[in-house]
N, C-alpha and C positions, 0 to 999 in steps of 0.2 A: 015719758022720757026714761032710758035707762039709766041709772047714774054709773059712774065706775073712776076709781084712781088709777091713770095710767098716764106716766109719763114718760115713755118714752118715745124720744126722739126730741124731749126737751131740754134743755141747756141752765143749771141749776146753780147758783152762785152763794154758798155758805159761808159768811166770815164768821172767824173763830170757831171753825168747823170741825178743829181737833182736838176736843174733849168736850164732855159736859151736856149741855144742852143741844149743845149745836153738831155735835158729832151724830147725838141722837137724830137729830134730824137731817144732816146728813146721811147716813145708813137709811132713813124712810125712801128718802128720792131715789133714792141708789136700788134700794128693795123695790120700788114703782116701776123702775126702768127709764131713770135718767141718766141722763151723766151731767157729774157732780165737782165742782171745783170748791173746793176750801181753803179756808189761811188760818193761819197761826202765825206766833210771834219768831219760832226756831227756822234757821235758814233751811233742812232739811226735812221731809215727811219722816226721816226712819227717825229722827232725833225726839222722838214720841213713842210712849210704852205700849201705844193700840196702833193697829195695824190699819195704816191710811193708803194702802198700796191702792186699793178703787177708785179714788179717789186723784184728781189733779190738785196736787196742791200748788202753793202759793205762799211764800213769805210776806207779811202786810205788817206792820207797824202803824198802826189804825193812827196813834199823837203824833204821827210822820207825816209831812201832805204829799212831801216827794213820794214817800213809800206807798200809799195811798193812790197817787196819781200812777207810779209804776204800775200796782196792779189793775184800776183802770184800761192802761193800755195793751197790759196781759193777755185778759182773759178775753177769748171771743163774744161769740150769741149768747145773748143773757134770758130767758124768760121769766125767772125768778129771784129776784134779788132780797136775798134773806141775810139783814144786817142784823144778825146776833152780838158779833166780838164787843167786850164790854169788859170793865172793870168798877171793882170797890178799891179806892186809896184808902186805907185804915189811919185811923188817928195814929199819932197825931199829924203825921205830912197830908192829909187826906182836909186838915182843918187849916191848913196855909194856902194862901195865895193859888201857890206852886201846885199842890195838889187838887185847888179845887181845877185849875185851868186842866191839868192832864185826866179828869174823870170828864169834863167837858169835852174833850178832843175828842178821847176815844169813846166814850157813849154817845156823843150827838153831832159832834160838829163832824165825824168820818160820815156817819151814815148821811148826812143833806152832800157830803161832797161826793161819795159813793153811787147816790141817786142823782144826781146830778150829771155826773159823768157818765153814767150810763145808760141816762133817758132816751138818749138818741136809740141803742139800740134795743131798749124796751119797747120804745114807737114803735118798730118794725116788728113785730112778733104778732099782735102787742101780749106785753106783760104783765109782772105785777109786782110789787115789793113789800115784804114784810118785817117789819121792824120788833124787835125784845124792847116793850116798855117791862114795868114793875108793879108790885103791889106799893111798892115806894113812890111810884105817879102817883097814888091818892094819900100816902100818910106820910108824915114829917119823920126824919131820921136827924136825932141829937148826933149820932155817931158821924153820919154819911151826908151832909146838908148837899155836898155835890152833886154823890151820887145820886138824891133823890128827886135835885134840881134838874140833873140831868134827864133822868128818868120821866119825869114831869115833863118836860121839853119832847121827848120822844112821842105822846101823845099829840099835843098838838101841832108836831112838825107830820104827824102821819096823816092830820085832819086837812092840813096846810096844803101837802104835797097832794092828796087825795081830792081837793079841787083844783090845783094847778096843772096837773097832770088828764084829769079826766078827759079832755080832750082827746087826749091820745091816746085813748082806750086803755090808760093803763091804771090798775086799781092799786091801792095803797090801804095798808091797814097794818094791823098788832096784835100782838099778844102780851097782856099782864102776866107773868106767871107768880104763884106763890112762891113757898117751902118747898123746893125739887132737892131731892138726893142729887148732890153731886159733891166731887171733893171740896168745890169750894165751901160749900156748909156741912162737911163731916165733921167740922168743931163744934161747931153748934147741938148736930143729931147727937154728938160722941156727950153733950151737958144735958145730965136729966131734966133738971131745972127748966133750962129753956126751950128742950123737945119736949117735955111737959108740959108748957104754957101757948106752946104753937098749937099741938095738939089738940088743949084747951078751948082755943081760939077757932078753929079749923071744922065749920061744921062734920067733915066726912070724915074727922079726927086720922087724920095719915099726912105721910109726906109725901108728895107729887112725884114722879117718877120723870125721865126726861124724856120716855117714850110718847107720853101722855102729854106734850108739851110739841112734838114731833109730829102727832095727830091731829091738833087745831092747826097747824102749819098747813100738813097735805089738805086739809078742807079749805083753807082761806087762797091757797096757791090753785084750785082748780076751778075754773071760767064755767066747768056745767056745774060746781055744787058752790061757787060764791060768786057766780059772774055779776052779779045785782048788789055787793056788797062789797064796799069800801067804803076809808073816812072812819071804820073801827077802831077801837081796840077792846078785845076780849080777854077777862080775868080769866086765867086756867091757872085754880089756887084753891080747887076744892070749897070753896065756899068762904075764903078767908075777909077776903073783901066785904062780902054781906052783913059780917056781922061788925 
């Protein structure tokens, strides 16, 4: 069998596609020869400092169901459903009530309504969905109990969805990611202190890149190099996990 990443002529659906991680993997499919639809929170793609013009975008307010449901009825043919869009609520609104329900919305209860919504047109492909769990599905966060709770949930909703779904030949799985360079942890890399004890921690001692994050995507999204493999989720954290 020859293997090869080549998607086009397939139909690629990236929330939180405009920045970060998921922009990264946005531009992979895009670089494959998909075509690529992404959301963000801003009503417009130019209302972003990187250039999203390849890109369909999409306004989504993941804590919205309406919003949610709009893009639902948006977006066309689905073969890839890559529920990235996600938030950390910081203490202390992040430790009320308020805040744990909106780290819920938007990291677990969008993507089961997301999958949900667009199972029908997964069946007919069929497809596959990949969900952003965390290094925080397996350890406790004093700071984050949401988000980790959240994060935790995103595992076994992917394990959930991944025999529910099987039938219809569509596979389900994850990615854990570490330490990845992105603005949202530029305070963190910017504290010697705490890039030093990541680092510490990190057998391949570095910070994950979102390219690198991008790449176990285009593996787990292609039917000849993971048609047998769903019900995962894969740590891409350099070794953080292990130890």
């Amino acid at each position: 069998m020859v293997y090869s990443i080549d998607y086009s002529e397939q139909n690629i659906l990236v929330t939180g596609g405009s920045n970060g991680i998921g922009l990264a993997i946005a531009q992979a499919f895009l670089n494959a020869g998909a075509s690529v639809s992404v959301t963000g929170t801003k009503e417009t793609a130019d209302q972003y400092p990187c250039n999203l013009s390849a890109f369909h975008y999409h306004q989504a307010i993941m804590e919205d169901t309406a919003s949610v449901d709009a893009l639902i009825a948006a977006v066309g043919p689905v073969d890839v459903l890559v529920n990235n869009a996600g938030t950390f609520v910081d203490p202390p609104e992040g430790l009320l009530p308020e805040g744990f329900d909106r780290n819920m919305f938007i990291n677990l209860n969008s993507v089961y309504r997301l999958s949900l919504g667009l199972h029908p047109r997964l069946a007919k492909r069929p497809g596959c969905i990949i969900n952003i769990a965390s290094m925080y599905s397996y350890f406790g966060s004093g700071s984050g109990p949401a988000y980790s709770a959240s994060k935790t949930g995103i595992v076994g909703l992917t394990k959930s969805l991944a025999v529910a779904y099987a039938r219809d030949g569509i596979r389900v799985n994850a990615i854990a990611p570490g330490w990845v360079r992105t603005n949202l942890t530029a305070g963190t890399q910017a504290n010697e202190a705490s890039s030093g004890s990541i680092l510490k921690r990190t057998p391949l001692a570095r910070w994950g890149e979102p390219e690198e994050m991008a790449g176990t995507i285009l593996f787990l999204a292609s039917s000849d190099l993971a048609g047998f493999v769903t019900g995962v989720t894969i740590p891409v954290d350099g070794g953080y996990s292990a130890m």
